[in-house]
Backbone bond lengths (Angstrom), bond angles and torsions (degrees), N, CA, C in turn:
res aa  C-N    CA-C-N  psi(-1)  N-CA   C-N-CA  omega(-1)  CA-C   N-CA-C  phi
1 X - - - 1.461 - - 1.523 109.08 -
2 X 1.380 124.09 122.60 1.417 131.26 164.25 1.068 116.26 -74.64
3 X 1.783 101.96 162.88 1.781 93.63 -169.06 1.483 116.33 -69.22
4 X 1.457 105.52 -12.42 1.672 99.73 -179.76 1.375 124.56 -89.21
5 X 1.402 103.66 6.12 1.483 120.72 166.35 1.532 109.86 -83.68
6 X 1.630 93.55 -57.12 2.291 97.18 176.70 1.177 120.26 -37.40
7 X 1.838 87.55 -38.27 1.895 94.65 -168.85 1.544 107.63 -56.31
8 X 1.426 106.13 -65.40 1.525 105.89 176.60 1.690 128.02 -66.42
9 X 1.390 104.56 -6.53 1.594 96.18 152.53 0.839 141.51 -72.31
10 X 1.733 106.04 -35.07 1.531 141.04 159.60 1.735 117.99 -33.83
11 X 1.669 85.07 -42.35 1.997 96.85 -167.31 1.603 101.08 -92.16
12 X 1.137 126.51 -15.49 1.201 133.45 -165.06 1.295 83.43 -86.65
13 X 1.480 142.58 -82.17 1.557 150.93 -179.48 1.768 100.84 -19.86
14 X 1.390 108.27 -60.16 1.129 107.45 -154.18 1.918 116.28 -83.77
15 X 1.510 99.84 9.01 2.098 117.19 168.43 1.318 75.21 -93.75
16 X 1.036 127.99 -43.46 2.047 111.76 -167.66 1.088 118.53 -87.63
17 X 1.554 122.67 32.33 1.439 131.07 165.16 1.267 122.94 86.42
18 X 1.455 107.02 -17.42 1.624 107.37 -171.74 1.786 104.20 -85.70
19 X 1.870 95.56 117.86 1.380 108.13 161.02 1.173 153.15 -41.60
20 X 1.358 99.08 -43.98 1.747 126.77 -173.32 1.330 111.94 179.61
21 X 1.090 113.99 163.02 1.712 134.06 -176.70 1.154 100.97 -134.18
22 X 1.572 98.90 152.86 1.839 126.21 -177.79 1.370 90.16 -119.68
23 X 1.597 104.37 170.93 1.363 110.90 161.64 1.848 96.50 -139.48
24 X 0.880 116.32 17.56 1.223 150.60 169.79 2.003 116.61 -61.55
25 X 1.444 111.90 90.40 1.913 101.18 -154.87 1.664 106.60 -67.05
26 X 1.226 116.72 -8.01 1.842 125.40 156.35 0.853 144.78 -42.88
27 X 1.530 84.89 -38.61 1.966 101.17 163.35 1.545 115.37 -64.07
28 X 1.327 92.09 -44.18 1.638 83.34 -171.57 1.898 120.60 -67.54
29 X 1.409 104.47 15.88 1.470 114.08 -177.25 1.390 94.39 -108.44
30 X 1.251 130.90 -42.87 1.485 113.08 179.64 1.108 138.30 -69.32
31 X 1.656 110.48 140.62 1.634 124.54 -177.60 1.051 110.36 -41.28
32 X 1.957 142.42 99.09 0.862 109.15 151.48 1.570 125.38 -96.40
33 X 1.558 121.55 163.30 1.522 109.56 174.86 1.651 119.88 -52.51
34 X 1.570 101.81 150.57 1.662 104.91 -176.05 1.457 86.87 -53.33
35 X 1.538 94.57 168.09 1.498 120.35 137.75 1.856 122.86 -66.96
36 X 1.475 112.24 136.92 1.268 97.92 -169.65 1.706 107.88 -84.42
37 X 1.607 97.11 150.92 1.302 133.98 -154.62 2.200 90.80 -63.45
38 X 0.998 113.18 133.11 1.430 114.86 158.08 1.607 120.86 -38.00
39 X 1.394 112.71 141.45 1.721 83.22 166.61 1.253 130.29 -95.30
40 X 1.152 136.38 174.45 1.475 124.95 -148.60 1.515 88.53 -101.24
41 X 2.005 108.22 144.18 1.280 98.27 177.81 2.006 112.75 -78.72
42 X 1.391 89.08 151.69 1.586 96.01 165.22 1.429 131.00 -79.41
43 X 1.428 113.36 107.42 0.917 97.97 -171.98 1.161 133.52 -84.76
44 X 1.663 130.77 159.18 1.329 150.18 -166.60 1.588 120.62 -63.40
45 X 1.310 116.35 103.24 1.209 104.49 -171.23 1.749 110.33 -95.16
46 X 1.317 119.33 125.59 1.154 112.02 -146.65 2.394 85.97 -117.97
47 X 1.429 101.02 97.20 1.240 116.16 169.88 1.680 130.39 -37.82
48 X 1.238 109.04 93.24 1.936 109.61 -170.22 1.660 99.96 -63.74
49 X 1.416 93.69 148.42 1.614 109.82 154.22 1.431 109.27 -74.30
50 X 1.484 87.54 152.01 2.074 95.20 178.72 1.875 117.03 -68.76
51 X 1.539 93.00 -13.15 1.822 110.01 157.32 1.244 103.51 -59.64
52 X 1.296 111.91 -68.17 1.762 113.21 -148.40 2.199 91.08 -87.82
53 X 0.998 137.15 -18.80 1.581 138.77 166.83 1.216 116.21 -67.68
54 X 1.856 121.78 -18.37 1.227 116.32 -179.27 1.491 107.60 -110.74
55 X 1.840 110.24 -7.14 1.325 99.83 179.43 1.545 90.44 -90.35
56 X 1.316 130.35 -3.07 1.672 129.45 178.87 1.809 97.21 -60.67
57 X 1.119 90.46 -73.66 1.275 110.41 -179.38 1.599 111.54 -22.44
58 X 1.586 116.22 -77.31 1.316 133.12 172.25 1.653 112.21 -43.80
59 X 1.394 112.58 -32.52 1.966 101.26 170.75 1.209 94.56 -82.87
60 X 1.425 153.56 -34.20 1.300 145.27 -179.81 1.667 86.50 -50.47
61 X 1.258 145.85 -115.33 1.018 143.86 -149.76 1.476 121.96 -37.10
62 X 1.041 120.59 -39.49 1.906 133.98 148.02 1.950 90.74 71.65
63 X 1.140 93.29 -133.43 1.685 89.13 171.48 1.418 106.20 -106.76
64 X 1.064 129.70 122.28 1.468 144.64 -130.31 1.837 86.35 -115.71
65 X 1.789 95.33 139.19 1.367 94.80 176.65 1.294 84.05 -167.61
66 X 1.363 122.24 47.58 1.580 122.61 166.16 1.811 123.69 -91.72
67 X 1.669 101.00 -1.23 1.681 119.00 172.91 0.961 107.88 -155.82
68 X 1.506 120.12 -177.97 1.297 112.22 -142.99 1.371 113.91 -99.23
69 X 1.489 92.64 -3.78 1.819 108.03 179.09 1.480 114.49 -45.49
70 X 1.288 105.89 -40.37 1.449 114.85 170.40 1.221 137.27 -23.77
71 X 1.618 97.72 -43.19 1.285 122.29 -165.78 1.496 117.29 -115.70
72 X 1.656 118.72 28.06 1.529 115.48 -146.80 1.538 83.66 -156.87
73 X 1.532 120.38 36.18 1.804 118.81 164.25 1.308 106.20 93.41
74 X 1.463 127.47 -9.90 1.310 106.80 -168.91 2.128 99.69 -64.69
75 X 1.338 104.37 149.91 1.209 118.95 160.46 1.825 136.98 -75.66
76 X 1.458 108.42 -49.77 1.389 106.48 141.19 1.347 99.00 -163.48
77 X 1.153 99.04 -160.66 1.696 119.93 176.29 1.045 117.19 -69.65
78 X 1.811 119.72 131.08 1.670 111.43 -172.27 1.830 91.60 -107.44
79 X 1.074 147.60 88.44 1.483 154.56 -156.66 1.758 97.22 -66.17
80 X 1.441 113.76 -67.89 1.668 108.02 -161.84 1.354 92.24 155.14
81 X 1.468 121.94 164.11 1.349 127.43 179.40 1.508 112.44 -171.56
82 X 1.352 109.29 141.12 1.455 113.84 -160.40 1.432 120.52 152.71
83 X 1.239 99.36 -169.64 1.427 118.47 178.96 1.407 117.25 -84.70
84 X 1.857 122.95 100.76 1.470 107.66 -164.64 1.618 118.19 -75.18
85 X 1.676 115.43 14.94 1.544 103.86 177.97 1.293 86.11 -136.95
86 X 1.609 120.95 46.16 1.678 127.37 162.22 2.061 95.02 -47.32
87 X 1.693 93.41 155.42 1.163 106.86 166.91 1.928 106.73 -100.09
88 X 1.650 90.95 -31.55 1.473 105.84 -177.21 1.510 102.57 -86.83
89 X 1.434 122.80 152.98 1.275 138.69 153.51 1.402 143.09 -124.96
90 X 1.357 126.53 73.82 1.547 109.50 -158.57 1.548 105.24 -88.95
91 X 1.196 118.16 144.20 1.695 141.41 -174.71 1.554 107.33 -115.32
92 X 1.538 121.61 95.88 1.152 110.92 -176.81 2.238 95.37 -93.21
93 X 1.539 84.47 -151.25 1.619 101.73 -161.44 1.834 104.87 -86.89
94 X 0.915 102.43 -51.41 1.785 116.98 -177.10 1.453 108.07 -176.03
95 X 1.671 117.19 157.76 1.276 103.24 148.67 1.309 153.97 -33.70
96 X 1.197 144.77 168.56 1.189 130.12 167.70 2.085 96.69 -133.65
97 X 1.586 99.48 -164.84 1.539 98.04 -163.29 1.745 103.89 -64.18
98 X 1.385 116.15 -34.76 1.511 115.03 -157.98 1.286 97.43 -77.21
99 X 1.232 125.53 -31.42 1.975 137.45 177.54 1.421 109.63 -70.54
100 X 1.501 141.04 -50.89 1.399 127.21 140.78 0.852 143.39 -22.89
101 X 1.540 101.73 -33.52 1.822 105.44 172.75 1.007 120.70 -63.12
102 X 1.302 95.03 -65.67 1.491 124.70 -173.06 1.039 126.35 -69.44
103 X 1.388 117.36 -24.93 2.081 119.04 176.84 1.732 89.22 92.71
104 X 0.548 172.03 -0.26 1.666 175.22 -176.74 1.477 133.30 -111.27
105 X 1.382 117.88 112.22 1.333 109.28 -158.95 2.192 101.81 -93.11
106 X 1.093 100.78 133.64 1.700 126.02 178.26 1.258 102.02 85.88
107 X 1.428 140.90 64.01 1.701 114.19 -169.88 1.399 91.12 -119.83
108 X 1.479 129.70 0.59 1.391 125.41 -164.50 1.609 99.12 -93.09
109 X 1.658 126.12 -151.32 1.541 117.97 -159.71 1.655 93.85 -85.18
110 X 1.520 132.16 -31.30 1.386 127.79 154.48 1.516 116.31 -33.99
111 X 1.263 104.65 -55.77 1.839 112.51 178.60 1.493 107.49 -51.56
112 X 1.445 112.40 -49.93 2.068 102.71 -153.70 1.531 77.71 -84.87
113 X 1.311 148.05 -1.59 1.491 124.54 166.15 1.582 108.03 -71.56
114 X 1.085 106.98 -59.97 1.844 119.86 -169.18 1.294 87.97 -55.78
115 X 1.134 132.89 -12.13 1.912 118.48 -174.83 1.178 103.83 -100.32
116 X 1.787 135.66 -21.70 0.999 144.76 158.29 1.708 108.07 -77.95
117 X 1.063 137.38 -57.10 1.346 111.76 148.29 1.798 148.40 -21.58
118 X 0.942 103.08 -40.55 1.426 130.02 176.48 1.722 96.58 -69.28
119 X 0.904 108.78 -78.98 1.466 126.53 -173.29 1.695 115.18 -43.53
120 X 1.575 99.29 -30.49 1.434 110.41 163.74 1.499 137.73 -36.07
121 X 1.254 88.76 -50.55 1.593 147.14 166.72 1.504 113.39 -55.53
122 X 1.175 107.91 -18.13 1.628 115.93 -159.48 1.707 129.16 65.01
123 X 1.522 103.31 13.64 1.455 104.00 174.64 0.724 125.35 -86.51
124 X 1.036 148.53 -159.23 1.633 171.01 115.02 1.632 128.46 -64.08
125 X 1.269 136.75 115.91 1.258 114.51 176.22 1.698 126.99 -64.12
126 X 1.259 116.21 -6.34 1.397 124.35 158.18 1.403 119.18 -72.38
127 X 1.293 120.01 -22.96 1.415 127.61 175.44 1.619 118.50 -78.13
128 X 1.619 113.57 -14.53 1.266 108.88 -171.56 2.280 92.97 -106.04
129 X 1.462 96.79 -171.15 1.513 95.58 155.57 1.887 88.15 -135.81
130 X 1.498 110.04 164.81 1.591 128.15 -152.50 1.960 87.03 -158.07
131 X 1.340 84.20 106.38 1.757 89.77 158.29 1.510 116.10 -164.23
132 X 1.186 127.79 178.87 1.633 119.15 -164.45 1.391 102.38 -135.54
133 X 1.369 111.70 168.58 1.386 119.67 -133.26 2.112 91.43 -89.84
134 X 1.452 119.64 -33.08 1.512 130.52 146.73 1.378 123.89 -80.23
135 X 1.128 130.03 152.63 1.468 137.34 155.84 1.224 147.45 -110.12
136 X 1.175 112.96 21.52 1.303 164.12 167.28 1.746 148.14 -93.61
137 X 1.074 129.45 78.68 1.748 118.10 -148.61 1.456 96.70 -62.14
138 X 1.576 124.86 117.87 1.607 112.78 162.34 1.352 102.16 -68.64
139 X 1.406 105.38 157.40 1.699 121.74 172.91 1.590 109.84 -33.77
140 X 1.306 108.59 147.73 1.507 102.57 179.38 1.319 138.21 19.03
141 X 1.162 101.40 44.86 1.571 126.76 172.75 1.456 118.90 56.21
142 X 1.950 115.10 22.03 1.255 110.48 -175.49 1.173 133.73 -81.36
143 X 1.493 147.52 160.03 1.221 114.83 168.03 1.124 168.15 30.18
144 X 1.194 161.53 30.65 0.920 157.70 -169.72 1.809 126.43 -8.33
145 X 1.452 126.55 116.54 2.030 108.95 -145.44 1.494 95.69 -102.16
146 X 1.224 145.60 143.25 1.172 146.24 -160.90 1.435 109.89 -51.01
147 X 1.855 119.94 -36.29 1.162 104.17 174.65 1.737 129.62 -85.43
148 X 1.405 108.20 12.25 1.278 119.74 -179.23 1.760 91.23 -95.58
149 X 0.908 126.82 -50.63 1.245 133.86 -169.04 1.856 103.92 -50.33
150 X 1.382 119.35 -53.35 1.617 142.36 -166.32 1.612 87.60 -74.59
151 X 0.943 126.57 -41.90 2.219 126.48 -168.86 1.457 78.44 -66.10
152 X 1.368 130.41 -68.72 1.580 128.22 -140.46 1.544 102.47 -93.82
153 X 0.988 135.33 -49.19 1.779 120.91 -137.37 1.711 87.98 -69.40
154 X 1.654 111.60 -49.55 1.979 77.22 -175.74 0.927 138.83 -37.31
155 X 1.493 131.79 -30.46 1.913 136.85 152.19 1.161 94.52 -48.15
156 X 1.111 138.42 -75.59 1.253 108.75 -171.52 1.764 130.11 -46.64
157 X 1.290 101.50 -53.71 1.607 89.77 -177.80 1.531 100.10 -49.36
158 X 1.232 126.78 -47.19 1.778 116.09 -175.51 1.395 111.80 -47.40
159 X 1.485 138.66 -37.99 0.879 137.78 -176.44 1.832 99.52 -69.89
160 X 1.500 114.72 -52.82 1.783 97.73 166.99 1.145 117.40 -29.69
161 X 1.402 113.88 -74.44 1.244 131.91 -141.84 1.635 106.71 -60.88
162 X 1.724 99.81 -37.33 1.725 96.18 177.77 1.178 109.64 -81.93
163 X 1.538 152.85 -37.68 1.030 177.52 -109.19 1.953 103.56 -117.00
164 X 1.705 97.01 -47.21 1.476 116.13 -175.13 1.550 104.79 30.13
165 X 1.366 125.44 58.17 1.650 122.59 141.84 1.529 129.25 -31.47
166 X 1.078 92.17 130.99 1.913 102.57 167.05 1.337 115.08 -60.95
167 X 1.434 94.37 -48.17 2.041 101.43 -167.81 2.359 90.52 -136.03
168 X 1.402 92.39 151.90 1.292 106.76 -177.42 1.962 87.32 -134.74
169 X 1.239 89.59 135.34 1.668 107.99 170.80 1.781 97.92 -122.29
170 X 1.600 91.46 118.68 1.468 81.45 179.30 1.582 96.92 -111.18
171 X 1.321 126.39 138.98 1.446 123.18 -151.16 1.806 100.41 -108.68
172 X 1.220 130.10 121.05 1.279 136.08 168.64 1.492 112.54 95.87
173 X 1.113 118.07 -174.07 1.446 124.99 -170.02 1.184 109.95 -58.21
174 X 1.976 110.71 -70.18 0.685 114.42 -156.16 1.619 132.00 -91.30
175 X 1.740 85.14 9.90 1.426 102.41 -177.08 1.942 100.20 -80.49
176 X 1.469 98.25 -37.60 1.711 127.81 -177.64 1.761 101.59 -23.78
177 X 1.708 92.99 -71.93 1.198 139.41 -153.53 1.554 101.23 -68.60
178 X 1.476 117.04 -55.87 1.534 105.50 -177.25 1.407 107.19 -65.75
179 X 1.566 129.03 -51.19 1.072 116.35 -169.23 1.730 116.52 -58.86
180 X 1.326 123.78 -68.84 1.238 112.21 151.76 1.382 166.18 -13.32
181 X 1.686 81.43 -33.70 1.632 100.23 174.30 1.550 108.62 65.07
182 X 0.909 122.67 82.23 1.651 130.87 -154.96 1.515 108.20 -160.13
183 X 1.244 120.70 163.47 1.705 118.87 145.23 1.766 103.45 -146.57
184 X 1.616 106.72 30.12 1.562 121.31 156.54 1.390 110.44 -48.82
185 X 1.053 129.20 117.62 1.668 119.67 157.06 1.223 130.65 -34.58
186 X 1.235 141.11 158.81 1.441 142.60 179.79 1.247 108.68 -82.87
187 X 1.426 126.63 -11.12 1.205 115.62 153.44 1.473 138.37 -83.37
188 X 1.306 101.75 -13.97 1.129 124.03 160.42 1.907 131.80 -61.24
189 X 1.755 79.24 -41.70 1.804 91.20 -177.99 1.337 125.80 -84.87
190 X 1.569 107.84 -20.88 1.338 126.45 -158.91 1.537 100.41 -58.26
191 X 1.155 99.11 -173.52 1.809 104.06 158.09 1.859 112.64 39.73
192 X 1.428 95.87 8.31 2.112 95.15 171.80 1.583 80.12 -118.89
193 X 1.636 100.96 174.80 1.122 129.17 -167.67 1.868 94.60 -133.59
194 X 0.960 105.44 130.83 1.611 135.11 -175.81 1.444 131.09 -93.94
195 X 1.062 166.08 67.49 1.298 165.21 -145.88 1.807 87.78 -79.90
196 X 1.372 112.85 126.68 1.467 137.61 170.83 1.318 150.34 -158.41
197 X 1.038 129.95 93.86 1.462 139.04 -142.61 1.686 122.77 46.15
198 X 0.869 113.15 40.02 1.472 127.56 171.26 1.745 90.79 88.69
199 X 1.454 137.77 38.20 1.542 127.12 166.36 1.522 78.66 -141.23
200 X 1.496 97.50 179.31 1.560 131.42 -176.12 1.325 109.03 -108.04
201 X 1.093 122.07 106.80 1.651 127.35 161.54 0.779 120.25 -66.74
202 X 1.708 125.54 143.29 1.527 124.33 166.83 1.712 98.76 -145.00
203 X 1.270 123.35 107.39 1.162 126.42 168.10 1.381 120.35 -56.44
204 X 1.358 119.82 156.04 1.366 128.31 166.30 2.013 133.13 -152.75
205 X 0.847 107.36 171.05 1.592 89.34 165.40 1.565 122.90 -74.16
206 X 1.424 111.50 129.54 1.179 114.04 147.07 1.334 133.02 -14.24
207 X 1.405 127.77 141.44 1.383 124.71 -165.77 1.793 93.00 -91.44
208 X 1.129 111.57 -33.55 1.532 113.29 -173.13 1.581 110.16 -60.32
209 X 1.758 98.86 -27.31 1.509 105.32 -166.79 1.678 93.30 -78.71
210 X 0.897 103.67 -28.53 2.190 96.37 170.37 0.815 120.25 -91.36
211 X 1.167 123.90 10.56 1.581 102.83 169.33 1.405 100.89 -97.45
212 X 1.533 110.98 8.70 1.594 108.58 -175.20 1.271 111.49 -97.54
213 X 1.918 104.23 -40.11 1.204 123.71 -167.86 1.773 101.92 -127.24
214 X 1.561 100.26 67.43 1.766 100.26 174.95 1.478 122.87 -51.85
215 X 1.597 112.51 -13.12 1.983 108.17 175.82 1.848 108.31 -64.11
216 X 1.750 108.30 -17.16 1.459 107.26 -155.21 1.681 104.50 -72.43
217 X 1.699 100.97 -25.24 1.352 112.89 -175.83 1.456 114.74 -38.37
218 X 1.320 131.21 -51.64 1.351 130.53 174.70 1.168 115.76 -34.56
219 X 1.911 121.79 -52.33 1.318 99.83 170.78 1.752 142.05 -108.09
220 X 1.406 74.80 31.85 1.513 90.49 163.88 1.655 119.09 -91.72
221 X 1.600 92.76 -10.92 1.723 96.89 174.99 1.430 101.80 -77.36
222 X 1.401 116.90 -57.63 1.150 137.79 159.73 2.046 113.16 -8.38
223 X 1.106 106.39 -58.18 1.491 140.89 174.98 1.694 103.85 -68.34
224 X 1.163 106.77 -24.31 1.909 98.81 -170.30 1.394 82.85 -124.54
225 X 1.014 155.32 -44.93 1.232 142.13 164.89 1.816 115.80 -33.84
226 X 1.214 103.91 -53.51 1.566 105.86 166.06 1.499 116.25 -42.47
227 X 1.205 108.31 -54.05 1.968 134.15 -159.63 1.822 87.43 -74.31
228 X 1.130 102.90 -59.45 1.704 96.83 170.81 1.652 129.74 -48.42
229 X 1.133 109.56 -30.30 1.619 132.13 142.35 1.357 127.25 -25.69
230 X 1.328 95.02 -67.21 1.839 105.14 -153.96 1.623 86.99 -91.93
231 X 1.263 121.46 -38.51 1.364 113.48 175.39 1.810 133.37 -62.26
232 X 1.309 100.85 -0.17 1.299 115.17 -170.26 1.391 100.04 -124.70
233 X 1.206 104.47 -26.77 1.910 98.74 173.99 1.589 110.63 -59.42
């Protein structure tokens, strides 16, 4: 190598940071600092539809055996059904026998009321989403037991939260009561308006509870007349 080659090896070294050279075998024992580390790429956060967030949701629960419902006849999972950018939301109590069957929450003689309800309203039952606060039929349609309630309702709030309703109708007592956190009666709750996860609650009776007690219907109009309200404001 000639010197007019060194030179430009020299200059080439020295765009690539290197200061100086030893010829010195000491150097090659000293610590020098790393080279700095690349930066790490960022990754892409790629935003779900409230389609593809609620079918997230639904493989999270998979075949569910986190209570004991599991193990006590239910047939399968009744998930929710609807419209995933509903403004409306109704939250009933649990399945019942005709909703086990079927995978579908309200479709039994409770169901074709709440669909005649809805419609009252001027909706559509495709326009709302309808799911209950378990997913699971307990035995003979009782209750729902505090620890069945604690396994399930976080799916539910996920289903709020992606769903983000204007107004939530939570239908019957005990639908009232869990969401609320209460043991107020449903007569008590009805007819107020609720601030809840960023929507407005308005409790009401159960559709099952009218078909027992058809005088209650008046104020369940009463109750959707409100919801017809807040939705138009």
């Amino acid at each position: 190598m000639d010197i007019d080659q060194l030179k430009e090896h020299l200059r080439f070294a020295q765009e690539l940071g290197v200061t100086g050279v030893s010829r010195d075998p000491a150097w090659r024992s000293v610590e020098r600092p790393p080279t700095a580390a690349p930066a790490p790429e960022i990754p892409t956060t790629i935003a779900l539809t409230p389609v593809e967030s609620l079918a997230a949701v639904r493989a999270d629960i998979g075949d569910c055996t986190r209570c004991k419902l599991h193990g006590l006849g239910r047939t399968q999972i009744v998930f929710g059904v609807g419209n995933p950018d509903a403004d409306l939301m109704f939250v009933g109590e649990a399945p019942g026998r005709d909703e086990d069957l079927q995978g579908f929450p309200f479709v039994g003689r409770a169901g074709q009321l709440l669909t005649k309800i809805i419609e009252a309203i001027s909706l559509k039952r495709e326009d709302v989403y309808i799911a209950n606060v378990i997913k699971c039929r307990p035995p003979d349609n009782r209750n729902p037991e505090p620890d069945e309630v604690a396994s399930c309702e976080p799916f539910l709030f996920r289903q709020i939260d992606i769903i983000k309703p204007r107004v939530i109708v939570a239908l019957g007592k005990f639908g009232a009561q869990t969401l609320l956190r209460t043991l107020d009666p449903i007569s008590r709750l009805r007819g107020r308006v609720f601030d809840y996860r960023g929507a407005k609650l308005i409790p009401t009776f159960h559709p099952a509870y009218l078909l027992r007690n058809p005088s209650s219907k008046r104020e369940v109009w009463e109750d959707m007349k409100l919801v017809r309200n807040l939705l138009s404001s």
